[in-house]
C-alpha positions as CSV (number, residue, x, y, z in Angstrom):
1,X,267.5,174.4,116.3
2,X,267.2,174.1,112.9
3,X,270.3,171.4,112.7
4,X,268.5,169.4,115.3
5,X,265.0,169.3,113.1
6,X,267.2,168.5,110.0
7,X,268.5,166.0,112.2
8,X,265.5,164.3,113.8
9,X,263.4,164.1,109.8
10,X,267.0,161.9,108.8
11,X,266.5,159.5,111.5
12,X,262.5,159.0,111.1
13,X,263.4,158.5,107.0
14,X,265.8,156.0,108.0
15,X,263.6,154.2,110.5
16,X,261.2,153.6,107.9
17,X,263.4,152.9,105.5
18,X,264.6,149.9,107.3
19,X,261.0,148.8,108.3
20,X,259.4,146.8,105.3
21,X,263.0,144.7,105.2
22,X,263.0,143.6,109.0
23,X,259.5,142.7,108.2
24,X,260.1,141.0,105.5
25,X,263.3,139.0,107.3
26,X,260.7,138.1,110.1
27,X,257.9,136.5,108.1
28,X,260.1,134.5,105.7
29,X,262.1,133.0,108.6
30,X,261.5,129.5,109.0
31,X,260.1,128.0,112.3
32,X,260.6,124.5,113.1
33,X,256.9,124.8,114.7
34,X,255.0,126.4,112.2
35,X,256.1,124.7,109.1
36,X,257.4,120.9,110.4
37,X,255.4,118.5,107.9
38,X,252.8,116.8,109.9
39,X,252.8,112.7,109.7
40,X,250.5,109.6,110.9
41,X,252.2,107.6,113.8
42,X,253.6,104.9,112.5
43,X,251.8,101.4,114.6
44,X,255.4,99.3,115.9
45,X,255.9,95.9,114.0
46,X,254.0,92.9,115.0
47,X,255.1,90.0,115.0
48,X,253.1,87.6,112.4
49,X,251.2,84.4,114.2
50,X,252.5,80.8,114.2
51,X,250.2,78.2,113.3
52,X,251.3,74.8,115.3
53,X,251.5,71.3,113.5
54,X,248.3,70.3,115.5
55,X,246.0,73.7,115.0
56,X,243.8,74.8,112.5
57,X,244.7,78.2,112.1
58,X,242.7,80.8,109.3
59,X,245.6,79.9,106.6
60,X,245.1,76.5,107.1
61,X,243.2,74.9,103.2
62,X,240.2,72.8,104.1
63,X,239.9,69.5,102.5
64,X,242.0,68.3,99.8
65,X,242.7,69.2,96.1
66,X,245.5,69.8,93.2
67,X,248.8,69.8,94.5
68,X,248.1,68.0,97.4
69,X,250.5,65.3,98.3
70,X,249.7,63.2,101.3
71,X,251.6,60.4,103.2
72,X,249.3,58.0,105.2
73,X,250.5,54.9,108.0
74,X,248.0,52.9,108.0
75,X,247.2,49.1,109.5
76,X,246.2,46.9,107.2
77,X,244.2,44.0,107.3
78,X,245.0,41.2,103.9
79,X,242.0,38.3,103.7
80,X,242.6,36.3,101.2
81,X,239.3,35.0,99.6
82,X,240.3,31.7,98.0
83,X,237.6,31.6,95.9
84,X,238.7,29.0,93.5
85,X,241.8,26.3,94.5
86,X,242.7,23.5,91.8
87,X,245.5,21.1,92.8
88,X,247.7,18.6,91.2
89,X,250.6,16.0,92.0
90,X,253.1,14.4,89.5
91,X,255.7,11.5,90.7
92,X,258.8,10.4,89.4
93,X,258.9,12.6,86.2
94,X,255.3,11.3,85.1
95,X,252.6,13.8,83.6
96,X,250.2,15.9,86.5
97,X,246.7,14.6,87.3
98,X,244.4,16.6,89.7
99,X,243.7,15.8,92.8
100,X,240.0,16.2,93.4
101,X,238.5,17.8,96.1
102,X,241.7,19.3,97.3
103,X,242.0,22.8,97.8
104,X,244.0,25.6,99.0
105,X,243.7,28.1,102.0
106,X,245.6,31.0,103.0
107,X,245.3,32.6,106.7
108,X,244.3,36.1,106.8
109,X,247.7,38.9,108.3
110,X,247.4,42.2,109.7
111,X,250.7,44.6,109.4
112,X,251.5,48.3,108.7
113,X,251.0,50.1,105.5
114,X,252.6,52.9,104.2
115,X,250.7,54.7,101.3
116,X,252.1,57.9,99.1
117,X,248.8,59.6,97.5
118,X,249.4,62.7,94.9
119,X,246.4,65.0,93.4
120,X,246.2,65.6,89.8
121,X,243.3,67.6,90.2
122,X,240.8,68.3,92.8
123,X,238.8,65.2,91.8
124,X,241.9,62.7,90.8
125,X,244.7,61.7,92.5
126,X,247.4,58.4,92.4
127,X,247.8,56.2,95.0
128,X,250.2,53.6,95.8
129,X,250.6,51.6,98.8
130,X,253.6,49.4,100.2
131,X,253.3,46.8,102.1
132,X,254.3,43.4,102.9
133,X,252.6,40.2,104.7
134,X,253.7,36.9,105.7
135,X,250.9,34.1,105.4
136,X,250.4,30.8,106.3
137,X,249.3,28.1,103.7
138,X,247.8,24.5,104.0
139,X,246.0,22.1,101.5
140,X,242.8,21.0,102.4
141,X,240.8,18.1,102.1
142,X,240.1,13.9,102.2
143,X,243.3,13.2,99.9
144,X,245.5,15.2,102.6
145,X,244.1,13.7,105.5
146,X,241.9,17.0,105.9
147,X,244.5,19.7,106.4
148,X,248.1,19.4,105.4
149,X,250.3,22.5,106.5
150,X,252.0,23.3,103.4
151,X,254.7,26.1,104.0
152,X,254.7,29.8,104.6
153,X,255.1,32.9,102.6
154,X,256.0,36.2,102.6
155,X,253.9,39.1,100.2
156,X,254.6,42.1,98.3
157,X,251.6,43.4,96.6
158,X,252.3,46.6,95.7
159,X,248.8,48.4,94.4
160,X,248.4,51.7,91.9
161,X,245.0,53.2,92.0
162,X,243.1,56.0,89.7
163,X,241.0,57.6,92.5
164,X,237.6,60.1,92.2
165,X,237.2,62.1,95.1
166,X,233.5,63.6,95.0
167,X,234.2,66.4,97.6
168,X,237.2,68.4,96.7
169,X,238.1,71.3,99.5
170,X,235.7,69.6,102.6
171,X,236.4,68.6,105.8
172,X,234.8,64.8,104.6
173,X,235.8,63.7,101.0
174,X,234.6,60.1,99.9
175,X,236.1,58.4,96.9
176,X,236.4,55.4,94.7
177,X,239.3,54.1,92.7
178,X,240.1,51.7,90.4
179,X,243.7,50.0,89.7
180,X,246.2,47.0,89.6
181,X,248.1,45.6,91.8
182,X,251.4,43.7,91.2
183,X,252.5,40.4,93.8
184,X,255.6,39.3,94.6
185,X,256.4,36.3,96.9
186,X,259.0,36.2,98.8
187,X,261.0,34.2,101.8
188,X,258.7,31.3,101.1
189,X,259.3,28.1,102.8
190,X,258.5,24.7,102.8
191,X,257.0,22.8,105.5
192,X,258.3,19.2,105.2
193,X,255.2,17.6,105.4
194,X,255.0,14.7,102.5
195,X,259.1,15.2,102.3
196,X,258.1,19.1,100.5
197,X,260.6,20.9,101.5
198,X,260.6,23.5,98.6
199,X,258.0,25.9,97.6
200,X,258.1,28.4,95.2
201,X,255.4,30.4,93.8
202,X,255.3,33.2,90.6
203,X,255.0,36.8,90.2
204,X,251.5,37.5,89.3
205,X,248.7,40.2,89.1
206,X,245.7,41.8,88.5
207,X,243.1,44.6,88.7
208,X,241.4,45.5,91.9
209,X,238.8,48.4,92.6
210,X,239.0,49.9,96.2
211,X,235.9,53.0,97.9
212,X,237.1,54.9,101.1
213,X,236.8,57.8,102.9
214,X,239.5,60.8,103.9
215,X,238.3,63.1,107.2
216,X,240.4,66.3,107.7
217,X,240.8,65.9,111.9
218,X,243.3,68.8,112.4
219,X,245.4,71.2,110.7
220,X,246.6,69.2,107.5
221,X,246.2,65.7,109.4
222,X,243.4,63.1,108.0
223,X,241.8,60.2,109.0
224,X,241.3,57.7,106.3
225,X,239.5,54.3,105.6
226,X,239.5,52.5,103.0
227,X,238.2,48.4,101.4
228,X,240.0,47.3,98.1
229,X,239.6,44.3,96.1
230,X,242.0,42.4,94.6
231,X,241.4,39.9,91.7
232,X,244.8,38.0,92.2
233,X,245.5,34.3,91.6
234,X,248.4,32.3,93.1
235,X,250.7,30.0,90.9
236,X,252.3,27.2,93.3
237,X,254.3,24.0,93.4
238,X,256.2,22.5,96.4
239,X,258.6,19.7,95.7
240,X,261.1,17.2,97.5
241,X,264.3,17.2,97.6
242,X,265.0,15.4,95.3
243,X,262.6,16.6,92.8
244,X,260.8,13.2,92.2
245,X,257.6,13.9,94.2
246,X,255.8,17.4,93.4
247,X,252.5,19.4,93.7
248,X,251.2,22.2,91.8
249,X,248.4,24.5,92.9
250,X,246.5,27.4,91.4
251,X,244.2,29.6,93.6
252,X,242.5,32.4,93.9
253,X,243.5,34.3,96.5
254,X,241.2,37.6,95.7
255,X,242.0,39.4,98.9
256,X,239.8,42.1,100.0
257,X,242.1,44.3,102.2
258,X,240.9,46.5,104.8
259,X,242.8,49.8,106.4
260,X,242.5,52.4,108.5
261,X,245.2,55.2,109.1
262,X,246.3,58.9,109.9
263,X,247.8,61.1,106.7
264,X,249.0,64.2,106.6
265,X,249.2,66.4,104.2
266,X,252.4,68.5,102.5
């Protein structure tokens, strides 16, 4: 009896014995639910918008300013003014005398223009426009029978402009501009009439002033409109073939030009 009391108090010491370190395994075990880190769900990728060539979407820049370059077809209407015509005729080698009340005219040409126009700063931007139109030229008046078809020509008046735009960044951005523009004629011909059957003519220049308007329609395209004028006079002479009969003219053609275009913007 007393062996088995001995017996039992050795298994109730052990018991507790082992107690506190079974606890302590049990609380320090780790549980996957009880300590996992707990995160935000992460919202799937989407997929950033596309803004068409013909949209104005909310990255789109309104109006027009530094850094802008722009690239505008335009049709372009070339009336020549004529303002002032003097004409003379020399024969056989002798000295030129002026024919009075002669004078020249120049019909007016529509075509294509292409114009390239950079911003230097919101306000000031560089424009040049190219170009070319073919016109037809008579001599008028009593000592030519009233009109004497004189020949043909083809020209290049290529024109830089300094232009103030007075509303930077808006839909609707007026300006004015001055400039120069430089004229080359080209593929001139002679009509025969009076035996002339050359015609030649200098390259020549001068300043012109131009006031227009660019309208942003959509996205980064823009209607534009703009009037120019030219201060440009014409050096002439038509001669026979053989150079014994010739006529020199000077005029001023002074064309106000006249377009009207779409741009767009880069």
């Amino acid at each position: 009896m007393k062996n088995i009391r001995k017996l039992a108090l050795s298994a109730v010491l052990g018991a507790s014995a082992l107690a506190p370190v079974a606890g302590h395994a049990q609380t320090t075990a780790p549980s996957t639910y009880v300590n996992a880190p707990l995160s935000a769900p992460v919202a799937p990728a989407q997929p950033k918008g596309h803004c068409g060539i013909f949209e104005t979407c909310a990255s789109t820049k309104i109006g027009l300013g530094r850094g802008d370059f722009m690239i505008r077809l335009s049709a372009v209407g070339v009336l020549p003014e004529d303002r002032d015509s003097r004409v003379w005729s020399a024969a056989s080698g002798g000295r030129y005398s002026a024919i009075s009340g002669t004078r020249i005219k120049t019909t007016n040409q529509v075509m294509p223009e292409l114009t390239f126009e950079y911003f230097l700063t919101d306000n000031v931007s560089l424009d040049l426009i190219a170009t070319s139109t073919r016109h037809e030229v008579a001599a008028e008046g009593a000592a030519v029978g009233g009109k004497l078809d004189v020949g043909s020509a083809w020209v290049l008046p290529p024109t830089l402009t300094v232009a103030w735009h007075f509303r930077p960044h808006k839909r609707l951005n007026p300006y004015v501009g001055v400039g120069g523009t430089f004229m080359w004629f080209h593929n001139m011909h002679a009509s025969g009439a009076m035996g002339l059957t050359k015609l030649n003519s200098s390259f020549t220049g001068g300043p012109s002033i131009n006031a227009g308007v660019d309208y942003q329609l959509v996205g980064n395209w823009f209607f534009n409109f703009d009037v120019k004028q030219m201060f440009v006079r014409m050096h002439a002479e038509a001669e026979d073939a053989g150079e014994t009969t010739k006529i020199k003219a000077h005029d001023s053609l002074d064309p106000t030009v006249i377009s009207a275009g779409i741009a767009y913007r880069f």
